[in-house]
Backbone bond lengths (Angstrom), bond angles and torsions (degrees), N, CA, C in turn:
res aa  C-N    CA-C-N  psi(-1)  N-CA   C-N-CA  omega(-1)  CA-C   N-CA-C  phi
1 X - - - 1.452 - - 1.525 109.18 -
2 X 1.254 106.87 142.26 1.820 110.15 174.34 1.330 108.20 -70.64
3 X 1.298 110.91 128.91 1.548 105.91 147.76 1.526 139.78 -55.78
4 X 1.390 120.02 -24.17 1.391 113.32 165.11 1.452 113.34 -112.94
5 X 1.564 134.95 170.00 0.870 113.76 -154.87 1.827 103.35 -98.68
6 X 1.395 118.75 -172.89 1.518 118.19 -165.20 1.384 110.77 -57.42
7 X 1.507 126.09 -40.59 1.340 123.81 -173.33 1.660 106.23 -68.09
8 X 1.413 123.36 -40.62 1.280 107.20 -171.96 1.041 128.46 -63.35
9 X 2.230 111.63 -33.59 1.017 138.94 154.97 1.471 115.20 -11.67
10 X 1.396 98.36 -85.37 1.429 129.89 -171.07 1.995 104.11 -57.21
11 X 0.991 108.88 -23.78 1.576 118.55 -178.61 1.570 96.23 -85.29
12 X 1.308 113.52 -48.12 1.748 123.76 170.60 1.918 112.96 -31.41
13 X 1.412 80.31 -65.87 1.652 98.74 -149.10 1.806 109.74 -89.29
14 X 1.720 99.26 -5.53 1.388 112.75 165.17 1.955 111.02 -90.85
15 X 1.341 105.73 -11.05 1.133 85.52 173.79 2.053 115.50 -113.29
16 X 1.463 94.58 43.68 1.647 115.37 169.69 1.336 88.55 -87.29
17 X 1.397 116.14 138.86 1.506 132.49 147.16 1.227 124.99 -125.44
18 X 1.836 107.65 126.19 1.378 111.45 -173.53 1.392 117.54 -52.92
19 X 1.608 130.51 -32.58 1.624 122.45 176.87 1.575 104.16 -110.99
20 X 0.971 95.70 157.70 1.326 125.30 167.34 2.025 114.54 62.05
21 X 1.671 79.87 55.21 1.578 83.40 171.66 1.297 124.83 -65.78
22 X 1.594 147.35 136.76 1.439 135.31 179.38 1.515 100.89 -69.32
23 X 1.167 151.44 -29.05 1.431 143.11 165.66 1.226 136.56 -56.38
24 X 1.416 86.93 -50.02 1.846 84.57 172.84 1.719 111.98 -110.54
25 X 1.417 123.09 -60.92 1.260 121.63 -177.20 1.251 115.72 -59.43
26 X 1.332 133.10 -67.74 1.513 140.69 158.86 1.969 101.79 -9.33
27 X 1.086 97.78 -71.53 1.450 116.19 173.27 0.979 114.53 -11.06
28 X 1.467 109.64 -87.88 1.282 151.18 174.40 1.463 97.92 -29.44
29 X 1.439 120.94 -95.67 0.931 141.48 -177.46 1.551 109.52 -36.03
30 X 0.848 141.61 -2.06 1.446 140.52 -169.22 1.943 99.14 -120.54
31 X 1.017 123.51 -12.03 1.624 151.47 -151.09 1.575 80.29 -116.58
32 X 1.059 108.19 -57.44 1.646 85.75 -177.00 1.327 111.07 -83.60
33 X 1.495 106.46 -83.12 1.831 86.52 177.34 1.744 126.12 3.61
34 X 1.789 101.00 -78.93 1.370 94.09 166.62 1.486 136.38 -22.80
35 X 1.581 95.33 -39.73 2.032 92.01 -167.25 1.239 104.64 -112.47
36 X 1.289 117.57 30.93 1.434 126.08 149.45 1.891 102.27 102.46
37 X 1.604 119.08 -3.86 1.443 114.23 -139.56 1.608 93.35 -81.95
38 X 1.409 125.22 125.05 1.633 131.57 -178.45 1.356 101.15 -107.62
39 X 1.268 125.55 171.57 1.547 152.04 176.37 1.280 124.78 78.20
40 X 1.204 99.50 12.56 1.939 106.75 -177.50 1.566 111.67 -92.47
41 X 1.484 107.97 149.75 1.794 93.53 171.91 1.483 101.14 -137.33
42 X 0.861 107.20 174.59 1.838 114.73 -169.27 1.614 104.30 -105.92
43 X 1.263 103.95 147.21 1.277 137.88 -174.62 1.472 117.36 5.22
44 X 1.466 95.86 54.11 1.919 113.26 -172.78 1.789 103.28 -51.23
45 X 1.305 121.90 159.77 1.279 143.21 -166.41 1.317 100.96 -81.01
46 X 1.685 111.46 -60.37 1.156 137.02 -172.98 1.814 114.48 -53.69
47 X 0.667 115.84 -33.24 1.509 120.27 173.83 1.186 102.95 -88.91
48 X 1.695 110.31 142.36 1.205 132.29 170.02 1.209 133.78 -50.19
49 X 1.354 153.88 104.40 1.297 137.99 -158.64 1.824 115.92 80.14
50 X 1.626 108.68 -12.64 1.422 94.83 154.09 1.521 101.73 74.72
51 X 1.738 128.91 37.34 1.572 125.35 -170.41 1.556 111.40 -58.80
52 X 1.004 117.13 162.71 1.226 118.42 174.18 1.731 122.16 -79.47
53 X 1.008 111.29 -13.18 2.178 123.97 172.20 1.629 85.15 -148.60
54 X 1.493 118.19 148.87 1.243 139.63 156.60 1.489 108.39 -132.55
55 X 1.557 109.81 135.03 1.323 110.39 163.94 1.561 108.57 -101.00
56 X 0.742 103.84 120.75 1.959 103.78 -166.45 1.635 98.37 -67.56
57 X 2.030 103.41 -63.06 1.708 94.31 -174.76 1.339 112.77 -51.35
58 X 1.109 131.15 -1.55 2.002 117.85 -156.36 1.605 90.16 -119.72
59 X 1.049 105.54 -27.11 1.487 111.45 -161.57 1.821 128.11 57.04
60 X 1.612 102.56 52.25 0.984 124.75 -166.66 1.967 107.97 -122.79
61 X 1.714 89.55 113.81 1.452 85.10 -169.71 1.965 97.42 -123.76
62 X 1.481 99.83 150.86 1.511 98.73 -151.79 2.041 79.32 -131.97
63 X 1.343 81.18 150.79 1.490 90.40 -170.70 1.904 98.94 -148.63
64 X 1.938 99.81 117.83 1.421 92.73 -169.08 1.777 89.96 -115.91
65 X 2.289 104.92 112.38 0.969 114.04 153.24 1.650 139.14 -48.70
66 X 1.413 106.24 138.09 1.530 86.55 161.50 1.450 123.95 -105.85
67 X 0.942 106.58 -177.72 1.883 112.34 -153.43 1.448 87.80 -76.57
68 X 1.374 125.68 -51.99 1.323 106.08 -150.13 1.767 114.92 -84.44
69 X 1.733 94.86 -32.33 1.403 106.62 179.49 1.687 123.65 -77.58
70 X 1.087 112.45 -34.61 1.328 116.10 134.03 1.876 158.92 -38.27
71 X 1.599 89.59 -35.63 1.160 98.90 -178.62 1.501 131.29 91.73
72 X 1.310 125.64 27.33 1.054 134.05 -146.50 1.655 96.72 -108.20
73 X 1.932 86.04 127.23 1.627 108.69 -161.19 1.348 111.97 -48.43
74 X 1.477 106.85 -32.85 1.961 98.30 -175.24 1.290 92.21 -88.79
75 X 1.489 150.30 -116.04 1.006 123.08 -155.04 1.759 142.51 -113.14
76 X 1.561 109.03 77.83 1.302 120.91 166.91 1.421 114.12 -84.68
77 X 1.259 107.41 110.04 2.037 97.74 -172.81 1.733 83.83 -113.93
78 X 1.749 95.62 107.81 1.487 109.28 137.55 1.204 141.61 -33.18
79 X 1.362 110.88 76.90 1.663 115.45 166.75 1.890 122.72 -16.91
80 X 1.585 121.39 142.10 1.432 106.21 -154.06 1.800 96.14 -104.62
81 X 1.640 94.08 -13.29 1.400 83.62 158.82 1.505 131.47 -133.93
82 X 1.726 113.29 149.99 1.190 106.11 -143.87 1.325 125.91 101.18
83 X 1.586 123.29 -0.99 1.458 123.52 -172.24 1.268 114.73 -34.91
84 X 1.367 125.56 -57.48 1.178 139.60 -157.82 1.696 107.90 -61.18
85 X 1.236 103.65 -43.91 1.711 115.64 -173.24 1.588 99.67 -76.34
86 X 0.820 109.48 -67.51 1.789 120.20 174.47 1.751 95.27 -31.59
87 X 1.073 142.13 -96.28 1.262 162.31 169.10 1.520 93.81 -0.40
88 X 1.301 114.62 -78.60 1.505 130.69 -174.39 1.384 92.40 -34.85
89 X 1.518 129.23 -73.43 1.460 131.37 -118.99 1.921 87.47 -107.24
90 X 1.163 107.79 0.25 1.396 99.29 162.35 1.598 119.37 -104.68
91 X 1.272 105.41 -27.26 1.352 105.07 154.71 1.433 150.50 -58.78
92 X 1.614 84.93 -30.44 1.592 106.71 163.86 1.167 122.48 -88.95
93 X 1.539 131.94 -16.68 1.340 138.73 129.95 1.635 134.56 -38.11
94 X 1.487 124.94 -12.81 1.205 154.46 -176.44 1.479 112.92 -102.67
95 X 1.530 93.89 -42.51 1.603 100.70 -174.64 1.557 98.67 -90.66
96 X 1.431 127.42 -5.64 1.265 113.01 177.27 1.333 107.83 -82.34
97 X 1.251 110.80 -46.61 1.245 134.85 -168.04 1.983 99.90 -55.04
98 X 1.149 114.48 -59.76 1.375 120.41 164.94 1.553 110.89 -24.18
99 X 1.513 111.06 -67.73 1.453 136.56 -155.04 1.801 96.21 -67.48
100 X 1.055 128.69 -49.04 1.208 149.15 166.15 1.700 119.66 -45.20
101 X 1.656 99.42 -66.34 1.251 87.55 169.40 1.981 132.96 -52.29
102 X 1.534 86.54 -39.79 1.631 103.81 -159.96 2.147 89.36 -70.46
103 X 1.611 111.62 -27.51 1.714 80.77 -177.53 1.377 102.40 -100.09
104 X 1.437 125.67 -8.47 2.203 100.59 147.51 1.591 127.04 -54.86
105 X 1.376 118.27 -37.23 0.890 128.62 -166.18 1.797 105.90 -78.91
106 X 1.510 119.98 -27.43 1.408 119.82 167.49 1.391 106.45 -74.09
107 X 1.325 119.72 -29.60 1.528 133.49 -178.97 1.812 121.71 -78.61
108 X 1.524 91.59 29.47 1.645 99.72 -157.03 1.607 136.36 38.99
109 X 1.548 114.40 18.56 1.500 103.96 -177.23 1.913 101.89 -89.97
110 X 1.324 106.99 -167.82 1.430 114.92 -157.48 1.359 83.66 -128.40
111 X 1.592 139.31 113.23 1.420 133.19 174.66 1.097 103.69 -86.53
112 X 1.629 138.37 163.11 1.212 144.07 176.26 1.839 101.92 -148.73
113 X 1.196 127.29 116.77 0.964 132.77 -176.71 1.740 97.16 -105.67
114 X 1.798 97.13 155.61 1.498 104.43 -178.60 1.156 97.27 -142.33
115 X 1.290 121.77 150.02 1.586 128.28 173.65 1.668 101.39 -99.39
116 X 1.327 122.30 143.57 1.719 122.70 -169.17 1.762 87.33 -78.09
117 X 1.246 145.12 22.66 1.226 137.17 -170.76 1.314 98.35 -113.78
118 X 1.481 109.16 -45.31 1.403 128.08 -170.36 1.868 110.68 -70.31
119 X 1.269 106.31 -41.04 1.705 93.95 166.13 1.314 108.46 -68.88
120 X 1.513 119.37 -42.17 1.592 88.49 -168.62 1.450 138.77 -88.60
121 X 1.616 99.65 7.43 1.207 124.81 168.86 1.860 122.49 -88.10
122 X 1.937 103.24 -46.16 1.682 81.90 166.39 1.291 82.13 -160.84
123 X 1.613 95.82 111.74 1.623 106.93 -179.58 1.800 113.33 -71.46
124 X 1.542 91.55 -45.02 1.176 102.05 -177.99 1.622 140.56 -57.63
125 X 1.646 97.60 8.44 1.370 134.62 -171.15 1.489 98.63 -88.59
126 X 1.467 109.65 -57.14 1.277 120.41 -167.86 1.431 110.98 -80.73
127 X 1.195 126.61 -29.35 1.540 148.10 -170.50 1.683 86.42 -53.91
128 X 1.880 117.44 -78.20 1.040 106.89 -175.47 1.485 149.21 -46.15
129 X 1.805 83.21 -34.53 1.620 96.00 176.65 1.596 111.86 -78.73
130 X 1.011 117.33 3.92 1.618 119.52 171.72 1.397 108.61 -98.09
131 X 1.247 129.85 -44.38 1.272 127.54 170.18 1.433 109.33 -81.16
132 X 1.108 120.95 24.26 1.552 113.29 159.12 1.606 95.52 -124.09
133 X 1.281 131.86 -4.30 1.276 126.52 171.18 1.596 103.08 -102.85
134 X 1.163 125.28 17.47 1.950 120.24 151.63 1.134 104.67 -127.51
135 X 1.416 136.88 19.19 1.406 128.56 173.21 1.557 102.82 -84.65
């Protein structure tokens, strides 16, 4: 059972926005700036799946999941109500994500997936491996 009731819920979970989370993308994006990294643009139209940074010359598109909407094994905690819907719509979030990667990757780009756990734990992990994926 939820602890608050459906309207607040629904007031909750309407005010998630797919771009420009302050945790992870914000993040991110501020991580680069800092370390000098240029040519990326945010959540272009034109690309498939809509990544969250694209490097157009490299053709390197980076996409930073979040834990919960995603599904991410350490910590996505399944809501107790609603299993069934929850389950579905994260799965089908997985399978997009699948579908997505595989037609950049026929399309010659370089996908880079991020878990929102993983920037805020060691950015500087990812920092490198991105600037070694536009060099």
């Amino acid at each position: 059972m939820d602890k608050v009731g459906s309207e607040i819920r629904s007031r909750i979970m309407a005010a998630v926005r797919s771009k420009g989370s302050r945790s992870t993308e914000k993040r991110l994006r501020a991580y680069l700036i800092r370390n000098g990294i240029r040519g990326w643009r945010i959540n272009p139209r034109d690309v498939p799946g809509h990544p969250d940074f694209v490097f157009y010359e490299r053709k390197v598109a980076i996409f930073v999941d979040g834990c919960f909407w995603h599904g991410c094994p350490q910590h996505c905690r399944m809501p107790h109500s609603r299993e069934d819907y929850w389950t579905q719509k994260i799965q089908g979030n997985n399978a997009r994500d699948l579908r997505v990667n595989h037609e950049l990757e026929i399309a010659g780009w370089l996908v880079i997936r991020l878990w929102e756990h993983e920037i805020k734990e060691d950015v500087n992990h990812f920092l490198s491996r991105i600037m070694e994926s536009i060099r």
